[in-house]
C-alpha positions as CSV (number, residue, x, y, z in Angstrom):
1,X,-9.1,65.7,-33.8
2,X,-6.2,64.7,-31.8
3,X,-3.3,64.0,-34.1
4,X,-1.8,60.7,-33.8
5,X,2.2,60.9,-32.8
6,X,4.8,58.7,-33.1
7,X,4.9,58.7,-29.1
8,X,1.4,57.4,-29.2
9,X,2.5,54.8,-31.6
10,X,5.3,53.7,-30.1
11,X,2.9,52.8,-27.0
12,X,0.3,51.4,-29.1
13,X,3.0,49.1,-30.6
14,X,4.0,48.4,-26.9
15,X,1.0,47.6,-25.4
16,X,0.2,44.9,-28.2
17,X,3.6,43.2,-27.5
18,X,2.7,43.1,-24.1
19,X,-1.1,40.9,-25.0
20,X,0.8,39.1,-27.2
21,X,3.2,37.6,-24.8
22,X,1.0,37.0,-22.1
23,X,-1.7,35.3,-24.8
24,X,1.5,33.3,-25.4
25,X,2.7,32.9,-21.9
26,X,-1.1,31.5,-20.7
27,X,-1.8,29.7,-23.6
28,X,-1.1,25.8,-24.2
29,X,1.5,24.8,-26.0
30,X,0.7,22.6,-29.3
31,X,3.5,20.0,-28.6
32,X,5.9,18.6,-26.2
33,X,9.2,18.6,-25.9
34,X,11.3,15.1,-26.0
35,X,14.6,13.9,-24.9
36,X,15.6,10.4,-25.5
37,X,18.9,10.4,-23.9
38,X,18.6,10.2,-19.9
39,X,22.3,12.2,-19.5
40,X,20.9,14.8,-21.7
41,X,17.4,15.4,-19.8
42,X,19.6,15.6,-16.7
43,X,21.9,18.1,-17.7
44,X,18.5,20.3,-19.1
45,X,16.9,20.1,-15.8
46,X,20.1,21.2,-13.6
47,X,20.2,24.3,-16.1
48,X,16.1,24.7,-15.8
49,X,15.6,23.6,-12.4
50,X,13.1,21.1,-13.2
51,X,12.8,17.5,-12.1
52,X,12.8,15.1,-14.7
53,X,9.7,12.7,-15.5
54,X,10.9,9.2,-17.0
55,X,8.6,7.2,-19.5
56,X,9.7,3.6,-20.3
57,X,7.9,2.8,-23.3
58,X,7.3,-0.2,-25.8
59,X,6.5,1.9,-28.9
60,X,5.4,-0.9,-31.6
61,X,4.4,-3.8,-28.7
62,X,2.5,-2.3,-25.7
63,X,-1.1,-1.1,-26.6
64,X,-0.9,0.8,-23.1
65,X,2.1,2.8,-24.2
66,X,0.5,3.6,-28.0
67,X,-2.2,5.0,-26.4
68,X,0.2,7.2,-24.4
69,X,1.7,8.3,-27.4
70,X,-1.5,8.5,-29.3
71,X,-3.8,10.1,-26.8
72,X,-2.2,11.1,-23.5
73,X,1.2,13.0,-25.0
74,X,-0.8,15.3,-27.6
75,X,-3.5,15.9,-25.2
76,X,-4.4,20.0,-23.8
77,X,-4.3,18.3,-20.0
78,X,-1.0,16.5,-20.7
79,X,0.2,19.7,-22.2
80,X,-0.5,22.1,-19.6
81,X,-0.7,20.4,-16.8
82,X,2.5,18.3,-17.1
83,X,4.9,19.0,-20.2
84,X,5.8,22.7,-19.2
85,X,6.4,21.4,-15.1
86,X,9.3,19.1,-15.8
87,X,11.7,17.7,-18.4
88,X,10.2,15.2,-20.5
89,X,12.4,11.7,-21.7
90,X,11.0,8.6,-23.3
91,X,13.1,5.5,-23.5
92,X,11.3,3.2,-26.1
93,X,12.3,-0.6,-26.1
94,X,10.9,-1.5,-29.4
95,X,10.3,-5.2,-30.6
96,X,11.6,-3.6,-33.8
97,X,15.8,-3.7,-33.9
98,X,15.5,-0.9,-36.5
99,X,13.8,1.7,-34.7
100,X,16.5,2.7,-32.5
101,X,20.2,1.8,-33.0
102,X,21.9,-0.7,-30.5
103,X,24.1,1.9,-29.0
104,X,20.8,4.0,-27.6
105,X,19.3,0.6,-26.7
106,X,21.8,-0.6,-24.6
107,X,21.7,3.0,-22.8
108,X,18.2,2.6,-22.2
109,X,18.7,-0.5,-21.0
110,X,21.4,1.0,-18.5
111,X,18.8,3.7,-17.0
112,X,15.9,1.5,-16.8
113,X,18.8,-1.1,-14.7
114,X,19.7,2.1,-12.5
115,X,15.4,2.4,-12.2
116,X,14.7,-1.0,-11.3
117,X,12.0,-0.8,-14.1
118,X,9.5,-3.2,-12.8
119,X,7.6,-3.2,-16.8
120,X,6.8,-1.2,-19.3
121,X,5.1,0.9,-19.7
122,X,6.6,2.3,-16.3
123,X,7.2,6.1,-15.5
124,X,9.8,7.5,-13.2
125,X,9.8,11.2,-11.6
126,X,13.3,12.2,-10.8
127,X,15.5,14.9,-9.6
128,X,18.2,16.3,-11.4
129,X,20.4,13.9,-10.0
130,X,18.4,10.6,-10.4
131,X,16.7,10.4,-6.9
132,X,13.5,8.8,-7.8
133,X,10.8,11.4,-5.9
134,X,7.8,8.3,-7.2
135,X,7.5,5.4,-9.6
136,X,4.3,4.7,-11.6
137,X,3.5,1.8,-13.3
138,X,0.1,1.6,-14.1
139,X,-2.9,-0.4,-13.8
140,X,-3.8,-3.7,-14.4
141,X,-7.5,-4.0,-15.0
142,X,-8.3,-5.6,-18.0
143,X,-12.2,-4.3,-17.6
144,X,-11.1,-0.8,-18.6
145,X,-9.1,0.3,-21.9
146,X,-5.7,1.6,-22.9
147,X,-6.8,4.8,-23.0
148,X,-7.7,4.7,-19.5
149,X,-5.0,2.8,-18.6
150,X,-2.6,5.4,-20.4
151,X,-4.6,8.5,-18.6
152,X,-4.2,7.1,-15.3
153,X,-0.4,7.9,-15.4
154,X,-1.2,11.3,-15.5
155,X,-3.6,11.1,-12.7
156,X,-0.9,9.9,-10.9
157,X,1.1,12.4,-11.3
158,X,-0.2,15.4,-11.0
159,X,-0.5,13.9,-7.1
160,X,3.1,14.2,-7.0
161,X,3.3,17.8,-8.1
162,X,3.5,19.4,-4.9
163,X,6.2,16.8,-3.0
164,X,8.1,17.6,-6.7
165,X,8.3,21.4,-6.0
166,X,9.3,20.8,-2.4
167,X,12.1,18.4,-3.4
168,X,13.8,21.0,-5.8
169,X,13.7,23.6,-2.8
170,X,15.0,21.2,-0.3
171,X,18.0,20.1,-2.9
172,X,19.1,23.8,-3.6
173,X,19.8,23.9,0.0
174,X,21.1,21.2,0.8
175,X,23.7,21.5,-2.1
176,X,25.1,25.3,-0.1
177,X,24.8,23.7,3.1
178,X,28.3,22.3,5.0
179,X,28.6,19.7,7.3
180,X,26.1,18.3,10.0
181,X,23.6,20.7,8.4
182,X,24.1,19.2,5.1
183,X,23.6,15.6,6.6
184,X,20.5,17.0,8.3
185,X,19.1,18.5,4.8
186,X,20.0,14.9,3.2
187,X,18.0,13.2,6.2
188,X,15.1,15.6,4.7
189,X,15.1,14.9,1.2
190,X,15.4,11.4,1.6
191,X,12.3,11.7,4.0
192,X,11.0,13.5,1.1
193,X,11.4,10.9,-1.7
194,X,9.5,7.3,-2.6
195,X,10.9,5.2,0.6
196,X,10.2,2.1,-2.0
197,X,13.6,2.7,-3.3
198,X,15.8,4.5,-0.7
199,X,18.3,1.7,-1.6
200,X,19.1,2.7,-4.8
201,X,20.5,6.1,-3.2
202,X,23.2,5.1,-1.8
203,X,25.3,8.2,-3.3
204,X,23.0,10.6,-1.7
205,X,23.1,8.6,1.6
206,X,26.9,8.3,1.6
207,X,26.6,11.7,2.1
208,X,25.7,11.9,5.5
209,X,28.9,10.3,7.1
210,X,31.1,11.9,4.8
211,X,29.7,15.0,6.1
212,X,28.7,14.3,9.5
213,X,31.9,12.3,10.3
214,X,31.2,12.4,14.3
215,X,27.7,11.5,14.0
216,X,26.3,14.7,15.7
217,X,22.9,13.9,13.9
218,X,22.6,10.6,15.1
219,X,21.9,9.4,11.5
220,X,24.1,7.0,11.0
221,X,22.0,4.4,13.0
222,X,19.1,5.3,10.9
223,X,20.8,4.6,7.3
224,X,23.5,1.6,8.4
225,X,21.7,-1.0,6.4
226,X,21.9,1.1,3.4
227,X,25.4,2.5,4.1
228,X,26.6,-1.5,4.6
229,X,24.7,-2.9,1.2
230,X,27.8,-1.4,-0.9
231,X,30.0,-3.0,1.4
232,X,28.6,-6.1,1.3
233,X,27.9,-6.4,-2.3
234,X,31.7,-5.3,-3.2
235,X,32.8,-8.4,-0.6
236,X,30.1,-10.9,-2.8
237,X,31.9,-10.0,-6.3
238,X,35.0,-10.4,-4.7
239,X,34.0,-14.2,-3.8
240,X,34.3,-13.2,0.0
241,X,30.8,-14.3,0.4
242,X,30.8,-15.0,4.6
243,X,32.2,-12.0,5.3
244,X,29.5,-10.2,3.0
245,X,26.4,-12.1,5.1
246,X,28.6,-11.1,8.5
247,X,28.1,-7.4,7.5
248,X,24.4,-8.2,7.4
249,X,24.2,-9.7,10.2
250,X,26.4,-7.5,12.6
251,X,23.8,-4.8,11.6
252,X,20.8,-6.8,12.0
253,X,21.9,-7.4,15.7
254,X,23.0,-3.5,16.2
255,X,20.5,-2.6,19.1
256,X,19.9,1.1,17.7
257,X,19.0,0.4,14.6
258,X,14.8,0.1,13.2
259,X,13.1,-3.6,14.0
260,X,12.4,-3.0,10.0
261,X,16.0,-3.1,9.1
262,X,17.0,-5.7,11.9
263,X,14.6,-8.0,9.8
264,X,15.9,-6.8,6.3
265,X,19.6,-7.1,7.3
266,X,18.9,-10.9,8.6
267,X,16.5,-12.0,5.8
268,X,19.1,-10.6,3.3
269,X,21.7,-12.5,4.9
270,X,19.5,-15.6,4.9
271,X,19.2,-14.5,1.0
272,X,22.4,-15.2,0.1
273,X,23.5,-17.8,2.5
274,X,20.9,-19.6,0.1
275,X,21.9,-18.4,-2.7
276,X,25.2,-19.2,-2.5
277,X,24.6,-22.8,-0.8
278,X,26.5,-22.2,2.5
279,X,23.6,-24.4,4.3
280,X,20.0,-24.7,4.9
281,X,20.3,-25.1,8.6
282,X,22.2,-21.6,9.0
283,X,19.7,-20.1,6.4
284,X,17.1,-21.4,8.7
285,X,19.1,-19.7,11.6
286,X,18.8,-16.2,9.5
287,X,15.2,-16.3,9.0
288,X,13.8,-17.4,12.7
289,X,16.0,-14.3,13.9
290,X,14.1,-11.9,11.0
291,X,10.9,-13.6,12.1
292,X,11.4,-13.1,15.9
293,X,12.9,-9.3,15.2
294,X,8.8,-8.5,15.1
295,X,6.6,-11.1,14.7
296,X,3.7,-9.3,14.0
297,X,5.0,-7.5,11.1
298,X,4.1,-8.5,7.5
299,X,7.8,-9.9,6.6
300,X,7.7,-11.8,9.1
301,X,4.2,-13.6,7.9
302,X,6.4,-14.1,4.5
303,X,9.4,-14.9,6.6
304,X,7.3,-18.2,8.5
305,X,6.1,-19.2,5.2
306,X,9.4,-19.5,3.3
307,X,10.8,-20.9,6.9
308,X,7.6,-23.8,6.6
309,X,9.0,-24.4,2.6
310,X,12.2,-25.0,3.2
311,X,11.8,-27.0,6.4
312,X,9.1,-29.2,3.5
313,X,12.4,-29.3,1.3
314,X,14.8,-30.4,3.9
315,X,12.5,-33.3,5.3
316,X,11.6,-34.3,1.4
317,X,15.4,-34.7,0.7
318,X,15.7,-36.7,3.8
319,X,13.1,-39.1,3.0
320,X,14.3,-39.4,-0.2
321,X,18.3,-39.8,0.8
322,X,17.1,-42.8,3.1
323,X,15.2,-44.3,0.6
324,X,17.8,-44.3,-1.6
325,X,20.4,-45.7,1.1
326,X,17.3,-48.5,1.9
327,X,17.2,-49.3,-2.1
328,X,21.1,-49.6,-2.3
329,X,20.9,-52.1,1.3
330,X,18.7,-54.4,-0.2
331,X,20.2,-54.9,-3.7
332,X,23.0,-55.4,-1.7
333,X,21.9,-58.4,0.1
């Protein structure tokens, strides 16, 4: 009988550490792990290299986000399928003041600003940095349950799980690149992310002049409308409101620039030409140009209807000015 050594022990000993970390490497973990402070789950996913997914809940109001808690969150698929992929924050806006304190709800309230949370229960999926890679805010079809409702998030993003990898590659270069290539790699990552809200990332955008100061990419054309909204809101809270709209409108009229943002840059100086009651006629003006920029596009369908409202407006002031005058005529006489 062979006689059992402490070499052979040793080995023995060795070889079951070596199950027992891959049992616990492939195996589902029993729970998730939670931030509830957005600054926090940032710095966490630039020392992980993760991307950061973003739940906006209501946790004692909205049935949809109960049953995310209840059965999405504990569940084997969310677990290992999502939970170990990217760094997990939920920021709860309860009807109830005394579940969180007013300091974290007023932080919550800043992120889900800095979002443009469109309703809760809404989930973002985010770099490190905040560029929002996709948005998901759920179904509304009241013929199937919360449940479903909830699971459907997660359907949603596991979609997203490839474009999410690719973004964290793209990022690490782009943040050792220099110069022109850096712009270029910007250019890429923007491509890369939700194009529903390029507009809120105007840091990462900024990027490409400050780094491509000659415009040897020819970018600039491409991302002037973004580049000038800054501008143009820092003249508006100044009070400088004309100049802000002649911003808009120099770069609606810039020739190299996309038909797309030709029409955004004159309806949003239409926008607030309304909104800050500088005339009807000229606000008129602003949307027959984003109208005629393309035609056939579908702002311009929405364009021709808010024209055909306010022109309705305009005449029912009239008639009702005149009548007025007619009124004040005859208890004259």
């Amino acid at each position: 009988m062979k006689s059992i050594t402490f070499k052979s022990i040793s080995k023995l000993i060795l070889g079951l550490l070596v199950i027992l970390v891959l049992i616990a490497c492939s195996s589902t973990p029993t729970e998730a792990h939670w931030l509830y402070d957005f600054e926090e789950a940032q710095g966490l996913a630039e020392q992980e290299s993760k991307n950061i997914l973003l739940f906006f809940v209501g946790s004692d109001w909205d049935e949809v986000s109960i049953a995310l808690s209840n059965d999405i969150f504990p569940s084997k698929s969310f677990l290992s399928k999502i939970a170990s992929e990217y760094i997990l924050v939920q920021l709860d806006f309860p009807q109830d003041e005394n579940l969180i304190t007013e300091e974290q709800f007023y932080r919550n309230y800043d992120v889900a600003n800095r979002f443009s949370l469109e309703g809760i229960p809404s989930a973002v999926l985010a770099t490190k940095e905040g560029y929002i890679i996709d948005k998901y805010n759920g179904i509304a079809d009241d013929e199937i349950s919360d449940a479903e409702k909830a699971a459907e998030f997660i359907k949603q993003i596991q979609k997203s799980k490839k474009k999410s990898t690719t973004i964290i590659s793209t990022v690490k270069k782009m943040d050792k690149a220099e110069g022109p290539k850096k712009a270029k790699l910007v250019d890429t990552i923007l491509n890369q992310l939700n194009p529903d809200y390029t507009y809120l990332h105007t840091e990462l955008i900024a990027q490409i002049p400050e780094h491509d100061p000659d415009n040897t990419t020819k970018l600039h054309e491409k991302y002037l409308l973004q580049l000038t909204y800054p501008k143009a809101m820092e003249a508006l809270y100044t009070g400088d409101y004309e100049n802000a709209i002649q911003m808009l409108v120099e770069v609606a009229e810039n020739k190299k620039i996309s038909k797309k943002d030709s029409q955004e840059a004159y309806y949003t100086a239409a926008y607030l030409n309304e909104q800050m009651n500088l005339g009807k006629e000229q606000t008129l003006i602003y949307l027959q140009l984003a109208h005629d920029v393309d035609p056939e596009s579908e702002i311009a369908q929405n364009v021709q209807q808010i024209i055909s409202m306010i022109q309705l407006e305009m005449e029912e002031e009239e008639a009702f000015y005149y009548s007025e005058e007619y009124r004040t005529e005859g208890n004259a006489n």
